[in-house]
C-alpha positions in Angstrom: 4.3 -21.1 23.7 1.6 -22.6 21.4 4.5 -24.2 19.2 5.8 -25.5 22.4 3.0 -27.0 23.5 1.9 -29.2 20.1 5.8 -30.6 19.8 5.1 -31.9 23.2 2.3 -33.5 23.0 3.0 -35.0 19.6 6.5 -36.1 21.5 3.9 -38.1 23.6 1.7 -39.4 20.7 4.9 -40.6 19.6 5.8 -42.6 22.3 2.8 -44.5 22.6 2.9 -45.4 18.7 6.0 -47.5 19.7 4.2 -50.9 20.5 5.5 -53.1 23.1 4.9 -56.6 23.7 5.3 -59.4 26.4 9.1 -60.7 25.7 8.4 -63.8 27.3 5.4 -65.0 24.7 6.8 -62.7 21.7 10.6 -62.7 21.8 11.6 -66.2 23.0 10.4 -69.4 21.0 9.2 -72.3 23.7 11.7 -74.9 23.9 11.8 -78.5 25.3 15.9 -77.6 26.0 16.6 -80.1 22.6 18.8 -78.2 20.8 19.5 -80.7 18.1 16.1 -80.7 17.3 15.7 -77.3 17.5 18.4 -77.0 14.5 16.2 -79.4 12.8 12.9 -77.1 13.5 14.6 -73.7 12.5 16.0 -75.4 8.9 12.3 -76.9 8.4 10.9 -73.3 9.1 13.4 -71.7 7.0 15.3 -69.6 9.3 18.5 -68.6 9.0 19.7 -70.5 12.4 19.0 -69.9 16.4 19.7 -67.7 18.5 20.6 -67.8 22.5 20.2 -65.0 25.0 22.9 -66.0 27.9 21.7 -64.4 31.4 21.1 -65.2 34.3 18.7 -63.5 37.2 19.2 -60.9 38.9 21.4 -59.3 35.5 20.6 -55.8 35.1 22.1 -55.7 31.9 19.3 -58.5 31.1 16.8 -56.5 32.8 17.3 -53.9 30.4 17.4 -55.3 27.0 14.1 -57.5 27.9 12.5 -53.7 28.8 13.9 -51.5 26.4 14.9 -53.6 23.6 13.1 -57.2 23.3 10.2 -56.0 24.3 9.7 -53.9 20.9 7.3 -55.3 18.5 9.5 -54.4 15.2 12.4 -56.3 17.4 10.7 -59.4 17.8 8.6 -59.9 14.5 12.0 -59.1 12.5 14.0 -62.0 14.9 11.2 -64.6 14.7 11.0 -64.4 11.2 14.6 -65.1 10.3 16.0 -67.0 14.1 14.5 -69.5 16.6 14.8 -67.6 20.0 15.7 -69.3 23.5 17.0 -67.9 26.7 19.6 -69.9 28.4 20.8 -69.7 32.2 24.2 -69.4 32.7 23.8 -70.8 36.1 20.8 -73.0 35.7 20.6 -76.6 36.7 17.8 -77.6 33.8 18.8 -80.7 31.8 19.3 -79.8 27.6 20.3 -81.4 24.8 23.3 -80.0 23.2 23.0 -79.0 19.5 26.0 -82.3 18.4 22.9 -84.8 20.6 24.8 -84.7 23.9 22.9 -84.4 27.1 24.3 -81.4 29.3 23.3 -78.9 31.7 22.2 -74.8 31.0 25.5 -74.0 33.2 27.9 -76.5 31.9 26.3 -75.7 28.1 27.2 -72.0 28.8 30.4 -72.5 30.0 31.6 -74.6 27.1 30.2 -71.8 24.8 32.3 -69.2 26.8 29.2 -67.3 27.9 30.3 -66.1 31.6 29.1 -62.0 31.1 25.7 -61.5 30.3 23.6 -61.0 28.2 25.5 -62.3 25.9 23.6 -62.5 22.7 25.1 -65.7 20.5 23.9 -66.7 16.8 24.5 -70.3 15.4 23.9 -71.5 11.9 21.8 -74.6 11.7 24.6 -76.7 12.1 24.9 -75.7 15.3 28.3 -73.5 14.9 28.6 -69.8 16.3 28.1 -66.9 14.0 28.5 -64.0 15.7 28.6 -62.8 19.5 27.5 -59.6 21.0 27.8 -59.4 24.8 26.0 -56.3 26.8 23.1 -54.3 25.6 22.6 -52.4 22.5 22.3 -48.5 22.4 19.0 -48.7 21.0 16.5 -50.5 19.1 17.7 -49.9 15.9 21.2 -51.2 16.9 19.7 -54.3 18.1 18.1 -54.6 14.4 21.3 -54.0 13.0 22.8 -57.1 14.2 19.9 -59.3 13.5 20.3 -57.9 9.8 24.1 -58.2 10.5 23.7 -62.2 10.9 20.7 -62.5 8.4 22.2 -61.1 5.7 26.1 -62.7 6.7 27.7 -59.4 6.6 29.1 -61.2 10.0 31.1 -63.1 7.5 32.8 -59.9 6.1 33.4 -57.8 8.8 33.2 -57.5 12.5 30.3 -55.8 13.9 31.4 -52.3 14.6 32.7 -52.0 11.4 29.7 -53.3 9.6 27.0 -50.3 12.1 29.5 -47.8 11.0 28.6 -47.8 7.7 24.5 -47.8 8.3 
């Protein structure tokens, strides 16, 4: 019983170790919806290119990965450090500036970039062209760092995805 007791509690000092931070102000970079100029920021800053969370409210899904998975502070110090970070809204109205210069919408943006299911997770080089795509929530945390090292490291120019968390 005593045994029983100590893995239990130490099951619950173990949970709090994982730290957990506001998304909003830790996981997403602040943007002025200038894409092209956010290409411009993320080579000057040395980062491997930008990344862009497709959701919209009321997504479950999105709910999820901001509270299980985004949230975790290992999760957003290892994506800040090698992406730039912005949420986009597959339905929103909000005016942005496309990464070739052109003056769009959230909506039409995600449309063009085939972004209807979300989240939909999409990484693009800092030339503005698409890397990789994950759409839905990771099983974990370390899944979710798996694809940022995935993209860092362009294994996503070797092999697809599945293959590539197979073999870690």
């Amino acid at each position: 019983m005593r045994r029983v007791l100590v893995c239990v509690l130490l099951f619950h000092v173990g949970l709090g170790l994982a730290a957990t931070r506001d998304v909003d102000h830790y996981f997403f970079n602040q943007t002025f919806g200038d894409l092209k100029s956010e290409l411009a920021t993320a080579k000057t800053e040395g980062k491997v290119g930008v990344l862009l969370m497709y959701e919209q409210a009321e997504c479950p899904f999105c709910a999820f990965m901001k509270r299980n998975i985004l949230n975790q502070s290992a999760v957003q110090d290892y994506y800040r450090k090698h992406f730039l970070i912005f949420s986009m809204d597959i339905r929103g109205s909000n005016p942005i500036t496309d990464f070739s210069g052109k003056e769009t919408t959230e909506r039409k943006f995600s449309r063009r970039n085939r972004a209807r299911a979300t989240p939909t997770f999409v990484f693009y080089d800092l030339r503005g062209h698409e890397m990789a795509r994950f759409t839905g929530v990771t099983k974990s945390v370390h899944e979710f760092l798996l694809l940022g090292r995935y993209v860092a490291d362009g294994d996503y120019k070797k092999e697809p995805f599945t293959r590539y968390k197979q073999g870690k």
